[in-house]
N, C-alpha and C positions, 0 to 999 in steps of 0.2 A: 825737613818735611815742611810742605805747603800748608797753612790750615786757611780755606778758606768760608765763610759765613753765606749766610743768602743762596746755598750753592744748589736747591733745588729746581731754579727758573731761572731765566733772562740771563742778566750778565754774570751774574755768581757763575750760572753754568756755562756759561761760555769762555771765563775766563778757568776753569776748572779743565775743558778741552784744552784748553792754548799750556796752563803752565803742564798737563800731563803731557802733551804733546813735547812738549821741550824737557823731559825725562824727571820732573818732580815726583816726587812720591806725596800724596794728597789727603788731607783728611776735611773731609766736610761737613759741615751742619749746616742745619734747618729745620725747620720744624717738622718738616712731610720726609717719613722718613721711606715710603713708599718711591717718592720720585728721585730721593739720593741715593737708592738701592738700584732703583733703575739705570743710573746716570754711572755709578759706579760699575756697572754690569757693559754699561756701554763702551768706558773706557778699556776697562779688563780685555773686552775681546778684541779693542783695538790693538792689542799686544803690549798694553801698558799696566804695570804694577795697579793692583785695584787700591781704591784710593780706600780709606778708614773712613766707614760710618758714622755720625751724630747726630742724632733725632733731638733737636735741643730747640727750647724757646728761648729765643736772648731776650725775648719782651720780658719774660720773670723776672721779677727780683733778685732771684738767684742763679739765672738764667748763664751768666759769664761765669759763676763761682763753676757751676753743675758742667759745662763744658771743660771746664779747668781741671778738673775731678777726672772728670771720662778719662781726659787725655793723659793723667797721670796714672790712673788703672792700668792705661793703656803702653804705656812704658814711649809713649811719643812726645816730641818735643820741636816744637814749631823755630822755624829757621827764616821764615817767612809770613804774614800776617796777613789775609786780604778781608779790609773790614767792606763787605759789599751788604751787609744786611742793614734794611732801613724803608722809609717808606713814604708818602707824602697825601695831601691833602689838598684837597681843591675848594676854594669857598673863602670868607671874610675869617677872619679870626674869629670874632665875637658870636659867628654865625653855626663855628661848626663846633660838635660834640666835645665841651672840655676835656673829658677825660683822653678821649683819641688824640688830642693834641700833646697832654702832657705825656702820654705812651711814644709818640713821636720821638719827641725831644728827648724820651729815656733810652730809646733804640739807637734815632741817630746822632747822638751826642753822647752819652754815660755810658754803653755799652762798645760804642767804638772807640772812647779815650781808653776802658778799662781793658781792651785788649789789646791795645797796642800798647801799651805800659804793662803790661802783665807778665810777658815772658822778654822784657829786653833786655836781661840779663842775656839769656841763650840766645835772642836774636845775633845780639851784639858779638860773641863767642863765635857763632857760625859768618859772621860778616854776611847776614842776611838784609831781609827789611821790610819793609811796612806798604802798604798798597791801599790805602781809602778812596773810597769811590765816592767823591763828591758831586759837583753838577756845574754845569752851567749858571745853572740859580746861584751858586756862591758868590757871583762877582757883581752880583746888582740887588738892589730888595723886590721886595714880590709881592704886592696888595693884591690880595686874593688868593695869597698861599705864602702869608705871612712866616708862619712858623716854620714851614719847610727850606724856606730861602733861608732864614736863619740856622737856621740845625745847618745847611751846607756851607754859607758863610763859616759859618763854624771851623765845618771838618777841614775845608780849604786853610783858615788860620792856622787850626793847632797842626796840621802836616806840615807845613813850609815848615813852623817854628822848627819842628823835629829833625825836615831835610839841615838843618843849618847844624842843630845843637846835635846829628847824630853823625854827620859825613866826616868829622873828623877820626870816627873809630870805624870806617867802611861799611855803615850800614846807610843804605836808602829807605829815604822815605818818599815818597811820592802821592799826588795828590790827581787818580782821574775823573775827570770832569765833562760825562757826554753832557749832550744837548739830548733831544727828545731820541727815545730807543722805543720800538714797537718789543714792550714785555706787560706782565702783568699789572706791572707800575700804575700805566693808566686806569685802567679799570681799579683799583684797588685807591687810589688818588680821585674817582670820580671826574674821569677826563673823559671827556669822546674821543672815539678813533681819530679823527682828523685833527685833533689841539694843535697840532705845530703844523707848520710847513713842512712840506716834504724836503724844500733844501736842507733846511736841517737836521733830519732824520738821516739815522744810523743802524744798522743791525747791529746784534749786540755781538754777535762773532767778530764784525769790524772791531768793535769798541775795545773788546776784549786785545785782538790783535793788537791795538795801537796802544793800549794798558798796558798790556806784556812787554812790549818792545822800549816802550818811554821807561819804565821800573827798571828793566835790566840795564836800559841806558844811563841810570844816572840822574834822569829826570827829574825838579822836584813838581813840575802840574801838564798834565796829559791834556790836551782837550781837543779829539777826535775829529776833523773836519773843518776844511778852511772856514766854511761859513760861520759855525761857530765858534769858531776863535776869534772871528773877526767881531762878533756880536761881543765879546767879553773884553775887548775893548771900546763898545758903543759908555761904558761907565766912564769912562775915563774922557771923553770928551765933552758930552753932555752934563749942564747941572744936575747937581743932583734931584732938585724938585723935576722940572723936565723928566726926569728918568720915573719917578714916583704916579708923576702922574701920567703917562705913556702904559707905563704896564700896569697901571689902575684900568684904563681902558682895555686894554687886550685881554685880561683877565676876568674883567668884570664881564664881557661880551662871552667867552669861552665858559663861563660858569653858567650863565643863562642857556646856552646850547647843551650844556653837560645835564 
């Protein structure tokens, strides 16, 4: 069984299409449990097994335990992990809502280590594995979306470590990393419709597709689109101050328009 997170919108649901498509049986959460009845209803009639309901907030405190619960209710047991719930912030650090930042960092950090450490006993058993949806933003820093680059730095570190310390017992870990995806993200990030270039934009079905395919392949970092791949190594040639202050500028213009 698939459990995947986030799986009411954007790439949660898209990659929820891709692994039912390819004959997973699925269980989803989210908060809106309205649109993953939906979503659930949509695969069903596709001719695919209807995936397992959970109307869950991972932002609670007890948000992973309570998910953990259901699925044990539920007599299910996750063979695959897709941590896609999380969220981001547009603005200075010191400029936006503390409390929304440290919720940030509890979603896409705490709540995604804790479920991909939570069932690797069964992953590991099914020779399943792990699927974090990182970003672009992991591979450089981010003045003016301070926190969110770090939470993705993040998720990008601790999966590698995992692809290493887990592929000797067949399980994959993998780390996907779009660039800009037209989902609710933006608007929820405080971005305007046009924040990125369209070279770099993605649909999220794309994204999903090249998720799925990079995870089953063995993959340990997915990152959808030549352009941006190529941009994920603009770190590595540039200094680091150079880099700091380049997307001080891009960002700080992008916040003003937002």
């Amino acid at each position: 069984m698939c459990l995947i997170t986030g799986a009411s919108a954007g790439i949660g649901k898209a990659l929820a299409r891709v692994f039912a498509q390819h004959g997973h049986t699925l269980a989803l959460a989210a908060r809106r449990e309205t649109e993953l009845q939906a979503l659930a209803d949509e695969i069903a009639a596709a001719g695919h097994p209807r995936p397992h309901v959970f109307p869950v907030d991972l932002g609670a405190t007890d948000g992973a335990a309570h998910l953990a619960d259901a699925l044990q209710a539920a007599h299910l047991e996750p063979s695959i992990v897709v941590n896609n719930a999380g969220f981001g912030l547009l603005g200075d650090a010191a400029d936006l809502d503390h409390a929304q930042e440290l919720a940030m960092i509890d979603l896409n950090v705490r709540v995604l280590t804790d479920l991909s450490l939570r069932w690797l006993e069964q992953v590991t058993r099914h020779r399943g594995g792990i699927l974090n949806v990182a970003s672009v933003a992991s591979f450089m820093p981010g003045p003016g979306m301070a926190v969110y680059h770090a939470t993705k730095a993040y998720v990008l570190s601790f999966t590698e470590s995992l692809h290493e310390e887990l592929k000797a017992a067949g399980v994959r870990a993998c780390a996907l990393c779009p660039g800009p995806v037209e989902t609710e993200f933006f608007a929820r990030a405080g971005m305007p419709e046009d924040y990125a270039p369209a070279l770099f934009r993605r649909s999220a079905e794309r994204v999903a597709r090249d998720g799925y395919e990079g995870f089953m392949g063995g993959h340990r970092v997915v990152v959808p689109g030549t352009p941006n791949r190529i941009l994920t190594l603009v770190p590595r040639l540039l200094p680091r101050g150079l880099m700091l202050k380049l997307f001080e500028i891009v960002q700080s213009r992008q916040h003003r328009r937002g």
